[in-house]
C-alpha positions as CSV (number, residue, x, y, z in Angstrom):
1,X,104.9,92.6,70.5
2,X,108.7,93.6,70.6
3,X,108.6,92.0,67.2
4,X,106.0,93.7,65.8
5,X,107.5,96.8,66.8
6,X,111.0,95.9,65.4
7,X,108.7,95.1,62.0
8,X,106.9,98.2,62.1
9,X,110.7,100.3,62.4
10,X,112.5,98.5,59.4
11,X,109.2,99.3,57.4
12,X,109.1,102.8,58.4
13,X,105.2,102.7,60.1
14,X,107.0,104.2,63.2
15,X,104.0,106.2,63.6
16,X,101.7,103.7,64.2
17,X,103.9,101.7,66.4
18,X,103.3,101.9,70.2
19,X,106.6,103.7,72.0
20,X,109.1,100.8,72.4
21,X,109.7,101.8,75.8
22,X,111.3,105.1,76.8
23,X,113.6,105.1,78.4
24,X,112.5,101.4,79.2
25,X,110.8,98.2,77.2
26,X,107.2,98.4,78.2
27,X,107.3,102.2,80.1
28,X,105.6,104.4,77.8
29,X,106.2,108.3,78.4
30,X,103.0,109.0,80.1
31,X,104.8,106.8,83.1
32,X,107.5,109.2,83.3
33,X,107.0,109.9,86.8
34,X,107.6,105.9,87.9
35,X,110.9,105.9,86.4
36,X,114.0,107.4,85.7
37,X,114.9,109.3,82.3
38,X,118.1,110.2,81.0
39,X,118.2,113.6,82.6
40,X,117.4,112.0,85.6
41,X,120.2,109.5,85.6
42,X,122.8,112.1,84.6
43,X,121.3,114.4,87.5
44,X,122.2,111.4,90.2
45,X,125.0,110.3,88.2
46,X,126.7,113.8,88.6
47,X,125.4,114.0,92.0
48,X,127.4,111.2,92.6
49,X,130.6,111.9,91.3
50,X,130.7,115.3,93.0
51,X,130.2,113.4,96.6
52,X,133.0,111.6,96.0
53,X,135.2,113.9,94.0
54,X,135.1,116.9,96.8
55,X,131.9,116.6,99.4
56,X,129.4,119.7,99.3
57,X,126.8,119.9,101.9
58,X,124.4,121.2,99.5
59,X,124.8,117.2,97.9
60,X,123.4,115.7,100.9
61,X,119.5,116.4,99.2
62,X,120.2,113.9,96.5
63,X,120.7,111.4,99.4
64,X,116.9,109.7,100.2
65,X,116.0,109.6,103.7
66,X,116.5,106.0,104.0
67,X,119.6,106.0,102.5
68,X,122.3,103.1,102.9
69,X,125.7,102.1,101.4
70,X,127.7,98.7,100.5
71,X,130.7,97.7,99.9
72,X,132.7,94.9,100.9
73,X,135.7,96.4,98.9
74,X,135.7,99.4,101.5
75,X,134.6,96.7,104.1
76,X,137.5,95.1,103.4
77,X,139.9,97.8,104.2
78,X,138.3,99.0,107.1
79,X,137.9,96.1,109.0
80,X,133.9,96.2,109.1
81,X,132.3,93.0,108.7
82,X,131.8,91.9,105.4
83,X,128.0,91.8,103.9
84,X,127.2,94.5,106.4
85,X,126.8,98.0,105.2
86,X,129.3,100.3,105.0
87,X,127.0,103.6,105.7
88,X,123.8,102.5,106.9
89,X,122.6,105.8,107.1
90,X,122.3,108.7,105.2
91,X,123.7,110.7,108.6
92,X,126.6,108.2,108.7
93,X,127.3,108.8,105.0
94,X,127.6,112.4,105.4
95,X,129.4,112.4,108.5
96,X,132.4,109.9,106.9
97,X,132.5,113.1,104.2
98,X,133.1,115.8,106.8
99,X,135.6,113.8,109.2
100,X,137.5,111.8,106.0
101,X,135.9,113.1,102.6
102,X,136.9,110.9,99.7
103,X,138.5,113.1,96.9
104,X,138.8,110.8,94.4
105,X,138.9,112.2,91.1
106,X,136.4,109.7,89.7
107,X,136.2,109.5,86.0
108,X,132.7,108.0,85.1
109,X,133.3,105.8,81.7
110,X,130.0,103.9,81.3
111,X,126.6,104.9,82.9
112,X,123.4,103.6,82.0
113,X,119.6,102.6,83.9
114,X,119.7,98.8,84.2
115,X,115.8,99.4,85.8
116,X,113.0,102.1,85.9
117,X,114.7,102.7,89.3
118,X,118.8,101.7,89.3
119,X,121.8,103.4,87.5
120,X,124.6,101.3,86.5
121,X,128.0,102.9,86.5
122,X,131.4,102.0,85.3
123,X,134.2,104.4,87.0
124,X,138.1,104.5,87.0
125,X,140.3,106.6,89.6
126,X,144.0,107.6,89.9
127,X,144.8,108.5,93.1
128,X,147.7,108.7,96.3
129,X,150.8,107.3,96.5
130,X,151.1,104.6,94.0
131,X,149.3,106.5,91.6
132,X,147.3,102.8,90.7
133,X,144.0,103.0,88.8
134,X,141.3,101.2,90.2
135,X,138.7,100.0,88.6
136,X,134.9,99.4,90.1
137,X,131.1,99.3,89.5
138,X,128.5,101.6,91.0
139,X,124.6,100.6,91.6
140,X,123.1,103.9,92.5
141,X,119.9,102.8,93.4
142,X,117.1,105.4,93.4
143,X,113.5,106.9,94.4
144,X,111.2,109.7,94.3
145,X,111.2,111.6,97.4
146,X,109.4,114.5,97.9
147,X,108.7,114.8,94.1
148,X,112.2,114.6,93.5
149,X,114.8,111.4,92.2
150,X,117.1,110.8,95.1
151,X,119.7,108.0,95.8
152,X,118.5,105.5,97.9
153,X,121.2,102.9,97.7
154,X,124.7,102.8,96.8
155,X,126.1,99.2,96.0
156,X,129.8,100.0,94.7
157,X,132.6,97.3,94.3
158,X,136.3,97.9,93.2
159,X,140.3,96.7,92.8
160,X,140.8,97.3,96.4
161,X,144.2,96.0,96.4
162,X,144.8,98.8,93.7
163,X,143.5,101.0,96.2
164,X,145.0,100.2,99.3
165,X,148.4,100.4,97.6
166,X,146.9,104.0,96.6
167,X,147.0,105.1,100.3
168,X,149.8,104.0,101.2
169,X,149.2,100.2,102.1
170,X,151.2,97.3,101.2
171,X,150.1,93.4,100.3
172,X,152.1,89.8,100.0
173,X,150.3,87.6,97.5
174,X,150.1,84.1,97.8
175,X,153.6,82.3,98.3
176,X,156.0,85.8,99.2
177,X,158.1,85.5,102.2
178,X,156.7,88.0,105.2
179,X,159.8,90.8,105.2
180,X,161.6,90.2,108.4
């Protein structure tokens, strides 16, 4: 099928081609309410970098009720158990933003839907004291709630030795002396 479709581009009987798939392979636009489109993405996509740029209350609706974050990288730096989330709750995400909001200025450099219900992002941040970008991934995953796209999942990795240097941490690698 995908090649007949290809065929049916290059020979300009676009027309009488089914839709290739908007904004997917096999989704045609009369399932526009199963999955995401591009002004949906760029709705959570934005939603998201405002969270973590400078937290608004009025933010916390693009957060689904079920809500849950991971990250080993932040894991990592604050001692939580790795593989466990970091914010398993919608309530505990929002309450890390009112006792120690993020701030990062996040720059988003590559965001596109890897599913009819995920957002891929590509992000770089300079930040604190060593002024060190860092470098991560972002899986905003998502659902309709309430007749509404929300995020329902946040999977983000990153350079968190970048990072920790950015707040003011320090790290030996392999084979340095401890400082006496």
């Amino acid at each position: 099928m995908r090649f007949l479709t290809l065929l049916s581009l290059s020979t300009g009987l676009v027309a009488a081609a089914p839709n290739p798939g908007f904004p997917f392979p096999g989704v045609t636009t009369k399932s526009k309410g199963t999955c995401l489109w591009p002004s949906d993405v760029k709705t959570l996509v934005d939603a998201y970098v405002r969270m973590l740029t400078k937290w608004n209350d009025a933010d916390a609706v693009y957060l689904a009720s079920d809500f849950v974050d991971n990250s080993d990288s932040i894991n990592q730096l604050a001692g939580i158990p790795l593989g466990t989330p970091t914010f398993p709750s919608k309530e505990a995400f929002i309450e890390h933003q009112h006792v120690q909001p993020d701030n990062l200025p996040i720059t988003v450099t590559h965001s596109s839907p890897t599913d009819c219900d995920e957002i891929a992002l590509i992000w770089t941040v300079k930040f604190g004291i060593a002024q060190k970008q860092v470098r991560g991934i972002t899986i905003l995953g998502a659902i309709k709630e309430d007749g509404d796209w929300k995020i329902k999942s946040i999977d983000v990795e990153f350079n968190n030795i970048a990072y920790l240097l950015n707040i003011g941490g320090s790290f030996l690698f392999p084979g340095q002396a401890c400082p006496a």
